[in-house]
VOGU-3710 file (C-alpha; in Angstrom, 3 decimals, decimal comma):
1> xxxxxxxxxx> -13,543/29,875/-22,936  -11,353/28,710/-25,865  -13,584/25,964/-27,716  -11,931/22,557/-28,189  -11,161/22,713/-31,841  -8,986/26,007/-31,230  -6,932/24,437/-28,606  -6,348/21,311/-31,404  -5,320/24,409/-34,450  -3,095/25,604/-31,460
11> xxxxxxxxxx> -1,567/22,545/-30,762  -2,228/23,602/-27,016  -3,234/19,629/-26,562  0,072/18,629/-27,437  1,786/20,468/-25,147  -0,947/19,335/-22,682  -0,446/15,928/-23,656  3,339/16,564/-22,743  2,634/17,655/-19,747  0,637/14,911/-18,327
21> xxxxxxxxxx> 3,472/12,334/-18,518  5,130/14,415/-16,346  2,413/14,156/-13,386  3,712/11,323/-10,773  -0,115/10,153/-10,159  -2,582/9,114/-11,998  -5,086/11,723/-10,916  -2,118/14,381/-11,216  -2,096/13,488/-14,897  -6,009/13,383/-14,577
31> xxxxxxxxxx> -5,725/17,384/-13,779  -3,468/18,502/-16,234  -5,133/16,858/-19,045  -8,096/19,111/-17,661  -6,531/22,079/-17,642  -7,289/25,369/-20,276  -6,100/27,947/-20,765  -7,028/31,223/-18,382  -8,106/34,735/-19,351  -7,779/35,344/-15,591
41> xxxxxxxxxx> -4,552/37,912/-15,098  -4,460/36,732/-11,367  -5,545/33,232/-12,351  -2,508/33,146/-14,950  -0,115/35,012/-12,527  -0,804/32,742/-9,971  0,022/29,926/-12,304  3,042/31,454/-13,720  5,012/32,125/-10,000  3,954/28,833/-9,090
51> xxxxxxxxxx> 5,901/27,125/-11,782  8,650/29,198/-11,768  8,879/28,278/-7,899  8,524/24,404/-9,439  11,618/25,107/-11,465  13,169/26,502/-8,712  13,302/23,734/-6,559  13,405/20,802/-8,948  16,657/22,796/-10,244  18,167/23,196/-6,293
61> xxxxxxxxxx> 17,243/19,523/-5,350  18,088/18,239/-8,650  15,287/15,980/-8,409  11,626/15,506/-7,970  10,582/17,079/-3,900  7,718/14,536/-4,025  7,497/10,764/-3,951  4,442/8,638/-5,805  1,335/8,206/-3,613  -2,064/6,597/-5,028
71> xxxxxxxxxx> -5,970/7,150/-4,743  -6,831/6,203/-0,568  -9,999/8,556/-0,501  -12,127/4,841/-1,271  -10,404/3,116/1,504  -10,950/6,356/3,492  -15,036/6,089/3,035  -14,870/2,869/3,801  -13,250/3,118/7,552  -15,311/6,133/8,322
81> xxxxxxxxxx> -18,116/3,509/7,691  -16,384/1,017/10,637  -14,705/-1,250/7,582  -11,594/-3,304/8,657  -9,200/-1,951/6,111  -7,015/-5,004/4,688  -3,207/-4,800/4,902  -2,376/-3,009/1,528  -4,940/-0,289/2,006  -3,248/0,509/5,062
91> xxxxxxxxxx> 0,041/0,576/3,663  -1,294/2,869/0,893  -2,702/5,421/3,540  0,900/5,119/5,034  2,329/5,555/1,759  0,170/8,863/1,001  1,244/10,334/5,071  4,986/9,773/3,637  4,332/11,516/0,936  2,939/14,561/2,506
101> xxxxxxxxxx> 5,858/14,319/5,051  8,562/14,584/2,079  6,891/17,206/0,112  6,806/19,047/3,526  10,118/18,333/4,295  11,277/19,338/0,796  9,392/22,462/0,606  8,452/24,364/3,979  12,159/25,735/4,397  14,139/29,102/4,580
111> xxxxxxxxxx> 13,898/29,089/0,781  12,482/33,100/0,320  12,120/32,184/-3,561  9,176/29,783/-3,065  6,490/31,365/-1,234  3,417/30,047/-3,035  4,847/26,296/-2,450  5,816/26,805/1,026  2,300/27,889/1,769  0,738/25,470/0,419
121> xxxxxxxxxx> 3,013/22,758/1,420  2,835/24,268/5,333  -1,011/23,274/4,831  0,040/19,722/4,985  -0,720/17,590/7,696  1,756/15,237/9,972  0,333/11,638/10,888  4,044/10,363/12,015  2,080/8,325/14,817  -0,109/6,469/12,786
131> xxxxxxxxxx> 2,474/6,423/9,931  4,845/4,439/12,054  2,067/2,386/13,836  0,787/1,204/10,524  4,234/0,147/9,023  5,496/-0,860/12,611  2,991/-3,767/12,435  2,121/-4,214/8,721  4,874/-6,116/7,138  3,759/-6,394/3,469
141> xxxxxxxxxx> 0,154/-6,856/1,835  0,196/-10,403/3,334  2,554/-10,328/6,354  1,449/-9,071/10,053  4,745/-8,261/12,182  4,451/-10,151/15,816  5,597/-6,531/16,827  2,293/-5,611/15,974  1,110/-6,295/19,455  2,281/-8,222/22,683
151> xxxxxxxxxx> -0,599/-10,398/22,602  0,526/-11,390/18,552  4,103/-11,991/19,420  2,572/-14,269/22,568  0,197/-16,478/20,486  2,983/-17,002/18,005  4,930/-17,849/19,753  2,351/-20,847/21,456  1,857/-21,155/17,712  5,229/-21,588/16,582
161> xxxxxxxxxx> 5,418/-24,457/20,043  2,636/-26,578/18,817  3,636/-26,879/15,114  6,873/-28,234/16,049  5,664/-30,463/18,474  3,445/-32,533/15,572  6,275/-32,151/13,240  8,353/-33,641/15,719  5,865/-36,468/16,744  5,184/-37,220/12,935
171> xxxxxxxxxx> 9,373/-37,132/12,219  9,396/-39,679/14,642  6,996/-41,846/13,026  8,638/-41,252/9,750  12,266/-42,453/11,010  10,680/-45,590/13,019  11,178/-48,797/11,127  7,769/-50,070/12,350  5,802/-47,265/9,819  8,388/-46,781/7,151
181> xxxxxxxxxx> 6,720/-49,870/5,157  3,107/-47,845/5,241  4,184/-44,762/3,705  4,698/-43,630/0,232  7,244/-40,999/0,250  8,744/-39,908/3,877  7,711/-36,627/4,362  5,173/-34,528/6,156  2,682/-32,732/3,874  -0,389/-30,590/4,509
191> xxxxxxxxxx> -3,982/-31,421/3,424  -7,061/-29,186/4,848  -4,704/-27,589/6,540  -3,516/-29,882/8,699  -0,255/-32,259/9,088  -1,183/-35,590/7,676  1,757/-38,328/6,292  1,614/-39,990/2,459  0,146/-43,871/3,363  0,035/-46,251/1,231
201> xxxxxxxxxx> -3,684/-47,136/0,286  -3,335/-51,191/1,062  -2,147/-50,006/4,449  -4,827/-47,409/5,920  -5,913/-49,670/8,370  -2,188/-50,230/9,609  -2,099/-46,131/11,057  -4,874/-44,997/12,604  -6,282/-41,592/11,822  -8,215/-39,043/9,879
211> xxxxxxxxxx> -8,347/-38,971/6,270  -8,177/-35,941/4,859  -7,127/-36,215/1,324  -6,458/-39,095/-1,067  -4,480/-39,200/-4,597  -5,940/-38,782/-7,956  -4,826/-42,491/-8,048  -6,242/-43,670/-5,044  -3,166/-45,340/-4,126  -2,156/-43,038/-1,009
221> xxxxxxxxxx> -4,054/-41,384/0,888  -3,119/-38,838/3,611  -3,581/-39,760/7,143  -3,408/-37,319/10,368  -2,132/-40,154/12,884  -4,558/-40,345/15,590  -1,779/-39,541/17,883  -1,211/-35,876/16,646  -4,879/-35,208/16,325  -4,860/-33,617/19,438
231> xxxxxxxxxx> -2,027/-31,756/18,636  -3,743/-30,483/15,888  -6,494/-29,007/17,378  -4,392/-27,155/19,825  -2,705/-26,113/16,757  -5,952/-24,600/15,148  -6,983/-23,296/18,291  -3,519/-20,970/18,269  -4,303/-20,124/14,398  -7,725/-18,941/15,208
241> xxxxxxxxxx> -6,686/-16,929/17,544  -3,461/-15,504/15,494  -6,247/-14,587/12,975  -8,766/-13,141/15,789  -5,799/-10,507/17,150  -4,796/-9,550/13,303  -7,948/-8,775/12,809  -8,526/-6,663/16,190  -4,737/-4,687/15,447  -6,154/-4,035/11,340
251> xxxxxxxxxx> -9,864/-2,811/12,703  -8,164/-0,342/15,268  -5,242/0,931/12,798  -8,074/1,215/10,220  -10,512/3,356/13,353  -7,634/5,473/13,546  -7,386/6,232/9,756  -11,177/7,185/9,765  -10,620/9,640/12,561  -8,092/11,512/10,443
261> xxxxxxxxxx> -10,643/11,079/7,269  -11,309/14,525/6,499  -7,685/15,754/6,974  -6,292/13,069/4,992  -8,403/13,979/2,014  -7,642/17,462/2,303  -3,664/16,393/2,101  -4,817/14,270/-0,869  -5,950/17,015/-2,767  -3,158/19,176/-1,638
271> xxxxxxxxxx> -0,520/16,644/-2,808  -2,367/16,312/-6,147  -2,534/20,149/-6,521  1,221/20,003/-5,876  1,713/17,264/-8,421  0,421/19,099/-10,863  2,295/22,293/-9,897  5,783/19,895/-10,564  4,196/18,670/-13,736  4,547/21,973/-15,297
281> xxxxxxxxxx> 8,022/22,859/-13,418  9,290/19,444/-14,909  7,798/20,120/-18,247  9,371/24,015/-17,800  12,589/22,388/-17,099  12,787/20,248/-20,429  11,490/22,813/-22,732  14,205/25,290/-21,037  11,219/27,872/-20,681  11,083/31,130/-18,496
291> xxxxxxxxxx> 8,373/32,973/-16,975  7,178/35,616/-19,522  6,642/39,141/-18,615  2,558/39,424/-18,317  0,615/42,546/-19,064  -3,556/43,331/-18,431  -3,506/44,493/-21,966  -4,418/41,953/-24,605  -5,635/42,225/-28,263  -8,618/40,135/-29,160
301> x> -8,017/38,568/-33,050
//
């Protein structure tokens, strides 16, 4: 094993520094800042095909076989423990089952002058189900599709029903000339999460309601007209259960993630493996290297 201040005199660092900006992942980069050099001759054969095979196929695709993926093996051990994943940890585990699916795609082909990658790529596992089921219903990192289930799209639609009907109720009290006098501005507004209207503070006692919120002047405060309290409770009840069927569609997307733990992981690693693998064919493919001729015979200096 080379000690550290050779590989410094050698300048080997810089040329490892170089090529860990090539890595797309952070743990990619991770491994080839890691890596020394081999006095293995299979070890450094091994190494040498594989990046030649890199070359190969970033030269033939004339781009990069792989897309970015991040670090999912902590959301993993947490749904193998019965956690509710949230949102964007689910997207991420989609992300990383795309990933594995293009490098696949990209490398598992007729191709007879990339053995070592289509091995290793044909190890890779296909989640297309639960791919599409998690970005089927999973909009962004704070948006649930009503697609996600029929009961979602149902209660939204009940949910979408009641908040018009105490808009429309409170519109109506806006536009009548009997109320316009009370309020301060004529709009609807939201305060504790409810529809309340802007009254004027010398005329609380002229709408009847619940206060929920008053100005840092103290001369409105917002009142919930009596006559869309009701309203607003059916409202709440639809928004508690919106939230109660989000949660049940996240905790069984995130069940079926922790059923796949142990193959996911094992893509993980393969993917980062593979990372590193195009590190070196990118870094190959700037320097305009080639594979040197190798031989068991070696003089020691």
């Amino acid at each position: 094993m080379m000690k550290e201040r050779t590989l410094r005199v050698l300048e080997f660092t810089k040329i490892r520094d170089m090529l860990t900006e090539k890595a797309l992942t952070d743990l990619g980069a991770e491994k080839c800042q890691a890596l020394v050099p081999s006095t293995n001759f299979q070890e450094v054969t091994a190494w040498q095909e594989e990046t030649e095979e890199a070359l190969v196929v970033l030269t033939y695709l004339g781009g990069h076989p792989m897309v970015p993926f991040t670090d999912v093996r902590p959301y993993l051990n947490l749904c193998d423990k019965g956690a509710t994943l949230s949102p964007k940890a689910l997207l991420e585990i989609a992300g990383l089952m795309r990933a594995c699916r293009t490098a696949r795609a990209a490398l598992v082909t007729d191709r007879e002058n990339t053995p070592r990658l289509k091995e290793k790529a044909g190890l890779l596992g296909s989640f297309r189900n639960l791919e599409d089921d998690i970005t089927t219903a999973i909009i962004s990192e704070d948006e649930i599709a009503d697609r996600a289930s029929v009961e979602l799209a149902n209660i939204r639609r009940h949910l979408r029903g009641a908040t018009e009907r105490v808009k429309e109720r409170l519109n109506a009290m806006i536009r009548s000339a009997a109320y316009q006098k009370y309020l301060q501005d004529p709009i609807i507004t939201v305060r504790n999460d409810r529809y309340v209207l802007p009254v004027k503070a010398e005329y609380r006692s002229s709408v009847p309601g619940l206060v929920h919120d008053q100005s840092a002047s103290g001369a409105t405060v917002f009142v919930e007209p009596m006559v869309v309290v009701e309203m607003g409770n059916e409202l709440k009840q639809w928004e508690a259960k919106e939230k109660q069927e989000i949660e049940r569609i996240l905790a069984d997307l995130s069940a079926q993630c922790a059923a796949h733990k142990e193959d996911i992981s094992e893509d993980y690693d393969l993917l980062i493996w593979l990372d590193t693998i195009f590190a070196r064919g990118k870094l190959s493919l700037n320097m305009e290297a080639s594979q040197p001729r190798l031989s068991e015979k070696y003089l020691r200096l």
